[in-house]
N, C-alpha and C positions, 0 to 999 in steps of 0.2 A: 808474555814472559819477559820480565827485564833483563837486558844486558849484563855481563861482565862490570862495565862501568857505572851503570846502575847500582847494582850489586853494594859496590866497593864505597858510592856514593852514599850509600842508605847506611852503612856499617859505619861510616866515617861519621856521618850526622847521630851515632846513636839513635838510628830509626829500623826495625823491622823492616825485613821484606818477603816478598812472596822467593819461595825457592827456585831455583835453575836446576838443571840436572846437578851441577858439580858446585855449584860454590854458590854461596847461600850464607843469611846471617839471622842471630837472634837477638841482636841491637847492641849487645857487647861482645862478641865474639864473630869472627869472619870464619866460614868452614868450606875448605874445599874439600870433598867429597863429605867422611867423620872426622876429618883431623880439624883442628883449629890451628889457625895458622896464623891469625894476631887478635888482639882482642885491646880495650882503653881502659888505662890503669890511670887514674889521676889527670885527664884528660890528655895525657899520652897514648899514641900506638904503639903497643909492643909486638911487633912482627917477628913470628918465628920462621929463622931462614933453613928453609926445607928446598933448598937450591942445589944445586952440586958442590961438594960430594955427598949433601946431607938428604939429597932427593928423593922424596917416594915415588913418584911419579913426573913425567914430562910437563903433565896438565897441572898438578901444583905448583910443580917451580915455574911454571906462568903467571899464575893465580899469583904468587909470592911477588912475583918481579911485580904484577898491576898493580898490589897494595901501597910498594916501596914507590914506586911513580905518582901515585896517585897523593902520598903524603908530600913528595917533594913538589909534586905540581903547585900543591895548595899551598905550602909552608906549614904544612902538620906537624907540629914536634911529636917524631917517634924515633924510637932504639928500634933494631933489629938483632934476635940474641940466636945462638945456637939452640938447636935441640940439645934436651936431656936426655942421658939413656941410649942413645941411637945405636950405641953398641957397636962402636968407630972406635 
């Protein structure tokens, strides 16, 4: 089963992977459990920050913060936008 960093590696390269329990990709979209939480729009990442106060979960706003690390590690050009709707 691959990694967290795997994971996030596979989704970044536009490649499929095998799923994890919680976060898992279908080569344009990164999903931690069913929510998507970024996906490549024009060879940008658009990370949707599902952090605090906008958190569903602990385990996503993890998920969220490895994506955001992982673009900046590389020098991925991505935005990070608020949820829509969240009902805040």
């Amino acid at each position: 089963m691959p990694t967290n960093k795997e994971v996030i590696n596979s989704f970044l390269n536009e490649k499929r992977t095998s799923k994890m329990k919680n976060l898992w990709t279908d080569g344009s979209f990164l999903y931690s459990y069913h929510t998507a939480i970024a996906s490549i729009i024009n060879k940008s990442v658009v990370i949707t920050d599902y952090t605090a106060p906008f958190n569903i979960s602990q385990t996503t706003s993890q998920h969220v913060n490895l994506v955001k690390r992982a673009c900046a590690a590389q020098n991925i050009k991505h935005v990070v936008v608020k949820p829509i709707n969240f009902g805040r």
